[in-house]
C-alpha positions as CSV (number, residue, x, y, z in Angstrom):
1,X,-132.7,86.1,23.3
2,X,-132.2,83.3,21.2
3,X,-129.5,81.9,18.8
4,X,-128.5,79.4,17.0
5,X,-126.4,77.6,19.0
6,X,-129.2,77.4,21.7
7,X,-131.1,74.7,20.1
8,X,-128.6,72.8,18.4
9,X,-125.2,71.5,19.8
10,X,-122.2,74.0,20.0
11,X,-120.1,70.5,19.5
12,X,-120.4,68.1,16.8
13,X,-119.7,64.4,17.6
14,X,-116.4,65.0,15.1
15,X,-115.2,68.3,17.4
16,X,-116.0,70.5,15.1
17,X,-117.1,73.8,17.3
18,X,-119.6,76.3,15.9
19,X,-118.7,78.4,18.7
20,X,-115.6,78.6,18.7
21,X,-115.4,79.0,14.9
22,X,-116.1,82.4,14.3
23,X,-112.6,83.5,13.2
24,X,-112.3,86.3,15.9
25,X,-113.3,83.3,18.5
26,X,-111.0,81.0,16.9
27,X,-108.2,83.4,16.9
28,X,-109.1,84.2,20.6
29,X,-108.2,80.8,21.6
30,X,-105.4,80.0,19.9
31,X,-103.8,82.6,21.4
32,X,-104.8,81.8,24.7
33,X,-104.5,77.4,24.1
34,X,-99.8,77.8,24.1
35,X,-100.2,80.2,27.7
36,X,-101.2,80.2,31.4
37,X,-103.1,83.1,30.8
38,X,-102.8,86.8,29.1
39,X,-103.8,90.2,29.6
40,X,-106.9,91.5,28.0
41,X,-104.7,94.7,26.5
42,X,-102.0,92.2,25.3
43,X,-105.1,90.5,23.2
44,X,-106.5,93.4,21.9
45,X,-103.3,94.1,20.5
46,X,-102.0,90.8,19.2
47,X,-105.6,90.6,17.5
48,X,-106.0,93.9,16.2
49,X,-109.6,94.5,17.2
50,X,-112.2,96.8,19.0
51,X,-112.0,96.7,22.5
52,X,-116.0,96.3,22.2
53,X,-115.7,93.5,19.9
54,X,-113.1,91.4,21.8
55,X,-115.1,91.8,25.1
56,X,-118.6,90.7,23.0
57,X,-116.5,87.6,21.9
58,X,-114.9,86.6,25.1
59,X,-118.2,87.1,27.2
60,X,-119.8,84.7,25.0
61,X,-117.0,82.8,25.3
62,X,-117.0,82.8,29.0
63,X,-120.4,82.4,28.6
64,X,-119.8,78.7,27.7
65,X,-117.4,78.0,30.1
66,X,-114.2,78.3,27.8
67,X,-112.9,81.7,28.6
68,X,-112.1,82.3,33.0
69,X,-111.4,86.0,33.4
70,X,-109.3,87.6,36.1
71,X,-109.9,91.0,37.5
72,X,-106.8,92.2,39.6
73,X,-105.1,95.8,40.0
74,X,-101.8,96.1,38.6
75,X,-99.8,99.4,38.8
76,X,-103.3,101.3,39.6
77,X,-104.9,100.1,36.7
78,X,-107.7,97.9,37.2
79,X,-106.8,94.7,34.7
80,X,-108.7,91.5,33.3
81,X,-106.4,88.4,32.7
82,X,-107.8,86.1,30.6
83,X,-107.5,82.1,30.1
84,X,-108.7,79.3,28.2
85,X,-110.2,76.9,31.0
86,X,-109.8,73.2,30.1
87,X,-113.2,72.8,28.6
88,X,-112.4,75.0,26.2
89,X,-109.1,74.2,25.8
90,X,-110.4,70.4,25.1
91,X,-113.0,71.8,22.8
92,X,-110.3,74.0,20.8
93,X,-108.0,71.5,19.9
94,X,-111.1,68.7,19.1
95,X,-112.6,71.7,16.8
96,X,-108.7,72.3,15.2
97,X,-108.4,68.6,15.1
98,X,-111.7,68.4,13.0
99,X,-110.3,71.2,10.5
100,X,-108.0,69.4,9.4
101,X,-109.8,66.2,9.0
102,X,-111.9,68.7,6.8
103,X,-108.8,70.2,4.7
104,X,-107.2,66.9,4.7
105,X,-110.0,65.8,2.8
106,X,-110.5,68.1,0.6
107,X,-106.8,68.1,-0.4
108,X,-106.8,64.3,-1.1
109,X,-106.8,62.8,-4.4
């Protein structure tokens, strides 16, 4: 199976991230850059979203190396923990960094 973003970079020399820029993606990790790491239940609800959908967008973000998971049993309930590794973290804040080169340019004179 092939997409786009297996023939042309994911990262753009100015950080932008087509990857990470699908808004459910981008919301993804910016609630995962500010923590160690965070349950998979505690996303679903802060994002308000399928549970099909969020694990589609965090296996393709695992799938790059930005998203670890964490499988552990708490309380008898088999749980994923979920964190941004540094690569992704690195690529996050390049790819916000390179949005707001974007909006700062549009909003200039």
């Amino acid at each position: 199976m092939s997409s786009s973003h297996d023939t042309e970079p994911i990262t753009a020399a100015d950080g932008f991230d087509h990857l990470i820029h699908a808004p459910v993606r981008l919301r993804i990790c910016a609630a995962l850059d500010p923590v160690r790491e965070i349950e998979f239940g505690a996303l679903l609800t802060l994002l308000d979203i399928s549970k099909s959908a969020l694990s589609k967008h965090i296996a393709v973000l695992a799938e790059a190396g930005y998203v670890m998971q964490r499988r552990a049993v708490r309380d008898t309930r088999r749980r994923v923990w979920l964190r941004l590794d540094e690569p992704g973290r690195s690529a996050y804040r390049a790819h916000v960094a390179a949005l707001r080169r974007i909006v700062g340019d549009a909003l200039a004179p």
